[in-house]
C-alpha positions as CSV (number, residue, x, y, z in Angstrom):
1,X,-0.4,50.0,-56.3
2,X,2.0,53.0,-54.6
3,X,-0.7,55.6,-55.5
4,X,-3.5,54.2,-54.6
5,X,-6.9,54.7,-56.4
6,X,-8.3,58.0,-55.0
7,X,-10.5,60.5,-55.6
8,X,-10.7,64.3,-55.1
9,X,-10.6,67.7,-57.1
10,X,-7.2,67.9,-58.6
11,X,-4.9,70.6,-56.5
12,X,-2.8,73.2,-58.8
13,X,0.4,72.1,-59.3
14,X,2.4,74.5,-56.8
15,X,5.7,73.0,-55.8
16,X,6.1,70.9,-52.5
17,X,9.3,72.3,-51.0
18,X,11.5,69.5,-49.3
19,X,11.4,71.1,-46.0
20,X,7.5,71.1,-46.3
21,X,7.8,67.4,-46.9
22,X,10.1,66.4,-44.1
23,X,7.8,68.6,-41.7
24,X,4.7,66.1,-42.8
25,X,6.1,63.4,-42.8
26,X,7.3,64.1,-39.3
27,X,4.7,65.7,-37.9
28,X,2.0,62.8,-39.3
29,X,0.7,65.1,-41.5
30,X,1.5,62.0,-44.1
31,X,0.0,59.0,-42.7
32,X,-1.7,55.6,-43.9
33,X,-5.1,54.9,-45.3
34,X,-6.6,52.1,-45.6
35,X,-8.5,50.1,-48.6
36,X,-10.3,46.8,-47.3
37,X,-10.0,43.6,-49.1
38,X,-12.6,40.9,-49.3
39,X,-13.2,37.6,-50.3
40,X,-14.8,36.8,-53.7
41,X,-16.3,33.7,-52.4
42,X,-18.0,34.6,-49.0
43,X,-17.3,38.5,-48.8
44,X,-15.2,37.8,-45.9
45,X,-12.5,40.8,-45.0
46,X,-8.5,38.7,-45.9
47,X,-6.8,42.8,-45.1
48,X,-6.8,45.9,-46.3
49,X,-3.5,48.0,-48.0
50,X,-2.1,51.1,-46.2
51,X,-2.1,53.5,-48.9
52,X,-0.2,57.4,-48.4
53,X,-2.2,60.2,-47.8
54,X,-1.1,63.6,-47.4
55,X,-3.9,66.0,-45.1
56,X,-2.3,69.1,-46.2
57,X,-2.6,72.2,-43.7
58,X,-3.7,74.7,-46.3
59,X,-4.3,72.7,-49.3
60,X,-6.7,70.1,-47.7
61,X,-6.4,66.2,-48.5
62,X,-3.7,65.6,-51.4
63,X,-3.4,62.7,-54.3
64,X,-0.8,60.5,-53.2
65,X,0.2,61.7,-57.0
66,X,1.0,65.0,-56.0
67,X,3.5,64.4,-53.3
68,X,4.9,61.1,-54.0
69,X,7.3,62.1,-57.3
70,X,8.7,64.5,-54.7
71,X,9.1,62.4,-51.8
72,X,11.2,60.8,-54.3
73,X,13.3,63.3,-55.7
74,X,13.9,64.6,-52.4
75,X,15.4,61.3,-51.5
76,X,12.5,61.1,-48.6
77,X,11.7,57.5,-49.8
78,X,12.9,55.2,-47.3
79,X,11.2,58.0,-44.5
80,X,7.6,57.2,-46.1
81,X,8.5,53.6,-46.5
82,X,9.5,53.6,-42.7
83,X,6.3,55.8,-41.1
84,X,4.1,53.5,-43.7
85,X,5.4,50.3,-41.9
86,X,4.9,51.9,-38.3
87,X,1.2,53.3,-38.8
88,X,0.4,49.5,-40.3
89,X,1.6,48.2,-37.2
90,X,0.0,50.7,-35.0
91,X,-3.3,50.3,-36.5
92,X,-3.2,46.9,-36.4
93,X,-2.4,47.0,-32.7
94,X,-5.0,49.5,-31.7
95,X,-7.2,47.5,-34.1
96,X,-7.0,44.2,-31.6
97,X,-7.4,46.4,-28.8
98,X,-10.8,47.4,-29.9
99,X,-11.9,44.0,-30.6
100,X,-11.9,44.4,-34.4
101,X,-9.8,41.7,-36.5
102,X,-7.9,42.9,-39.2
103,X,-6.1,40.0,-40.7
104,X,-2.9,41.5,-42.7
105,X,-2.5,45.3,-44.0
106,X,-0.6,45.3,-46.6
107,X,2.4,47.7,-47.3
108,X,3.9,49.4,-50.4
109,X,8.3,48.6,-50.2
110,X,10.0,50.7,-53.4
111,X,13.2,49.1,-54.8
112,X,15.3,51.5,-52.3
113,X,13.1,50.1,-49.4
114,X,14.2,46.6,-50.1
115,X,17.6,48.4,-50.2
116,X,18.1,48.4,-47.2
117,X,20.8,47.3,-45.2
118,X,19.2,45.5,-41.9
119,X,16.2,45.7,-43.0
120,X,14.5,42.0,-42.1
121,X,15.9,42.2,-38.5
122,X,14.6,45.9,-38.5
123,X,11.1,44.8,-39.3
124,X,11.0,41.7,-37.0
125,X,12.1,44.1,-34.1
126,X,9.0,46.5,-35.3
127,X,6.8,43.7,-35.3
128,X,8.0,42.0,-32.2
129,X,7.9,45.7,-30.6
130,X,3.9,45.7,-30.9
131,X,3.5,42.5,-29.9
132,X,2.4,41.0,-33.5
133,X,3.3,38.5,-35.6
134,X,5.0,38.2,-39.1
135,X,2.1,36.8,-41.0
136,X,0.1,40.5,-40.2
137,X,2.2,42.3,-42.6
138,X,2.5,42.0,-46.0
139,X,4.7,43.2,-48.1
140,X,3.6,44.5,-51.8
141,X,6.7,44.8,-54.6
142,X,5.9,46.2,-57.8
143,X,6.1,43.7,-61.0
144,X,9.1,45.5,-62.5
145,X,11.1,44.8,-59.1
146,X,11.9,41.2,-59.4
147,X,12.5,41.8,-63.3
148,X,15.5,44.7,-62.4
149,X,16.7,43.4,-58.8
150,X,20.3,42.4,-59.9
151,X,21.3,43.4,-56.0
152,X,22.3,40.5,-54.6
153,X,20.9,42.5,-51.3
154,X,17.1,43.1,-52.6
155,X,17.5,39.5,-53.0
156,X,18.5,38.5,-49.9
157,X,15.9,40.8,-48.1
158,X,12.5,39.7,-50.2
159,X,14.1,36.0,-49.0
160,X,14.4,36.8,-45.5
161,X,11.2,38.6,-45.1
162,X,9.2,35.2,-46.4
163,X,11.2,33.4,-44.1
164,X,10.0,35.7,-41.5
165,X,6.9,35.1,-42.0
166,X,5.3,38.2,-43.9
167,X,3.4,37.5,-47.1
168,X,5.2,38.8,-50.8
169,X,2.7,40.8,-52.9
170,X,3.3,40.9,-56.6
171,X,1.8,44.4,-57.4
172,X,0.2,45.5,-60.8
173,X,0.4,42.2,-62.2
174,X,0.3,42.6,-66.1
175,X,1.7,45.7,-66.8
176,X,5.8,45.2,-66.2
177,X,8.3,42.1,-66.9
178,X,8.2,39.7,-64.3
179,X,8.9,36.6,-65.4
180,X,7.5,32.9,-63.8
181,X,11.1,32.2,-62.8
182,X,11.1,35.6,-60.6
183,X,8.0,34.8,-59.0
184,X,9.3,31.3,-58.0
185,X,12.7,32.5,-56.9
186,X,10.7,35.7,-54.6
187,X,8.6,33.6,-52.9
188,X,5.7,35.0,-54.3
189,X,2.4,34.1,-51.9
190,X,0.0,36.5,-54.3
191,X,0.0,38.4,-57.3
192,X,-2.0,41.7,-57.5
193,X,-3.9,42.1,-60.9
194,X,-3.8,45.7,-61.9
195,X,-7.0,47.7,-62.3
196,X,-6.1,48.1,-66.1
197,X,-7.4,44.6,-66.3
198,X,-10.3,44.9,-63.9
199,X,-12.1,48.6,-64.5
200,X,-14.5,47.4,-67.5
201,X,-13.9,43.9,-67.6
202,X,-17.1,42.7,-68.5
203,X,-17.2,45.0,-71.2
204,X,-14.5,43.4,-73.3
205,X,-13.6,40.1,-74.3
206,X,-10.3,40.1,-75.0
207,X,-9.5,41.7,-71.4
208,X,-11.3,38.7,-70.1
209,X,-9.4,36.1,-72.1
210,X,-5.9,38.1,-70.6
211,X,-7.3,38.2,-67.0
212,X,-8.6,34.1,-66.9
213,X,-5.3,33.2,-68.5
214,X,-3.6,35.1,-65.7
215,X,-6.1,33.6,-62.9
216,X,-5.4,30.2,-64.1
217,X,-1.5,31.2,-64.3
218,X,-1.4,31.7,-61.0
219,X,-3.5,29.1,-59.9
220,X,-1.5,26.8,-61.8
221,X,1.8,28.3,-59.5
222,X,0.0,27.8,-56.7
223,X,-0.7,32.1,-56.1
224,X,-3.4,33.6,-54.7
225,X,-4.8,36.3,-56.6
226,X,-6.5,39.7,-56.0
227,X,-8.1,42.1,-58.5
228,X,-7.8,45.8,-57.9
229,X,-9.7,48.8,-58.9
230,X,-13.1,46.7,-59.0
231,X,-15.3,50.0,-59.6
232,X,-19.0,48.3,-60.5
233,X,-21.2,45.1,-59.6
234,X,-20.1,44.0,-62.8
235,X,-16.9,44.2,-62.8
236,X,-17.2,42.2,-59.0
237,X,-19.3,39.4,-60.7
238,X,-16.8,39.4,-63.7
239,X,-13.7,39.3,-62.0
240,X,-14.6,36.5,-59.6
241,X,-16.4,34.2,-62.2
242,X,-12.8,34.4,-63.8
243,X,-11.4,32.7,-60.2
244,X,-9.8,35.9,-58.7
245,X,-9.4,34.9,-55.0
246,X,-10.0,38.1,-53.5
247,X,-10.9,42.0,-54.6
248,X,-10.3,45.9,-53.9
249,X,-11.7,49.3,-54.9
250,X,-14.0,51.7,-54.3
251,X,-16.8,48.9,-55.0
252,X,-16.1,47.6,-51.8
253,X,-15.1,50.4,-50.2
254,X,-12.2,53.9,-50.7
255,X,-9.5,54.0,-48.4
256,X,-10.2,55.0,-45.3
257,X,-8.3,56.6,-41.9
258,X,-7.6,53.9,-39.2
259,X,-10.4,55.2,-36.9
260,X,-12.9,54.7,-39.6
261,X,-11.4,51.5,-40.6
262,X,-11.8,50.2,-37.4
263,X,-15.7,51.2,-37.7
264,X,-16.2,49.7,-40.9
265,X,-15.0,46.1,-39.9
266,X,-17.5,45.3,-37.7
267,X,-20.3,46.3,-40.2
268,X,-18.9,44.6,-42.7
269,X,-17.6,41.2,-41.2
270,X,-19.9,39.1,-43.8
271,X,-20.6,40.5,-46.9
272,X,-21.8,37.5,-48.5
273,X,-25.2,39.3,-49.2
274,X,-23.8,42.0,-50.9
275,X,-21.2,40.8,-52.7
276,X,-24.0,37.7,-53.8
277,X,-22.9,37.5,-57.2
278,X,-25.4,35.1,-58.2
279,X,-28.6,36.6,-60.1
């Protein structure tokens, strides 16, 4: 999900100049968090998400929600979209150096993102440039993407960054009108169930019965699936009774800076013992 799950007072609602946002994002005042991703099954880490943060000089640690409409209307999109994709890289880089394995970070590409011109030999030069591969990246697209992308060039990009090796996330999964023929045709590898269906699960039926009929959906496809926003033990045990691959959210852990990332993986290479969902 772009904004992430976060939490924090809520900041007053003073504009964000667009010179103020240029500044951040060029001084890395704007940079990547990342929220760790586990298997249901053994509690292994599959990769986290790199989710925007904004560490504000006077106004402390901002919502993604409070500088994100702005980075858009200020056009700054494809600037966030490009630092997003460089601090996943770097982290993952500085990651390998410090003997921590971080399988894949996944990253957040808006429809102008996949705009792009150039854009899949871009990213293999960024990727070839830190001395990674492909499969370490993956890329997230929103449900409502695939459903809208008439551009023959968002096409063509989604294509070519498959074929390059990065894994195709089908973000908030439920909520927008992708249809099974647009996850065939985008080489979809995993769809993202949105938290909508996830926060309280085990409290309502009905949410269930919509959640296993997606889980068997995509199983069906041959999709991997992850829940986000798993909150609770319950919704954890819920969620993966129901077949969801893999999970995210504050359960497991919030999103974190790259240095604490790289702290948190070695404590938490097997979480089979936590995550036991057996009684």
């Amino acid at each position: 999900m772009p904004l992430g799950a976060f939490r924090t007072t809520p900041h007053p609602k003073t504009p964000i100049l667009q010179g103020a946002l240029e500044q951040a994002l060029r001084q890395g005042e704007i940079r990547a968090h990342y929220q760790p991703q586990v298997c249901t099954k053994t509690g292994a880490l599959t990769g986290c998400e790199a989710l925007a943060r904004w560490l504000h000089p006077t106004r402390g640690l901002l919502a993604p929600a409070d500088f994100l409409p702005q980075i858009d209307a200020c056009g700054l999109t494809g600037h966030l979209g490009a630092l997003m994709v460089e601090n996943a890289l770097t982290a993952l880089g500085d990651w390998d150096r410090a003997g921590v394995h971080m399988p894949s970070v996944a990253v957040n590409f808006t429809q102008a993102d996949l705009n792009r011109p150039h854009l899949v030999s871009q990213l293999a030069w960024d990727i070839d440039r830190h001395a990674l591969t492909a499969d370490r990246l993956t890329i997230e697209v929103l449900e409502t993407v695939p459903s809208r992308a008439k551009n023959s060039r968002i096409v063509a990009n989604i294509a070519g960054l498959a074929r390059l090796g990065c894994g195709i996330d089908l973000d908030d999964f439920g909520t927008g009108h992708a249809t099974l023929a647009a996850v065939r045709h985008f080489a979809v590898g995993r769809i993202k169930i949105d938290r909508r269906f996830v926060s309280g699960v085990h409290r309502d039926p009905r949410v269930q019965t919509c959640l296993g009929a997606m889980v068997a959906l995509a199983k069906e496809l041959g999709l991997q699936t992850l829940a986000e926003g798993v909150e609770t033990p319950a919704d954890l045990a819920m969620v993966a009774d129901l077949g969801c691959d893999a999970v995210q959210g504050f359960h497991i852990a919030p999103p974190m800076a790259a240095s604490a990332m790289a702290a948190w993986i070695p404590r938490h290479t097997n979480l089979s013992a936590r995550l036991r969902l057996t009684a």
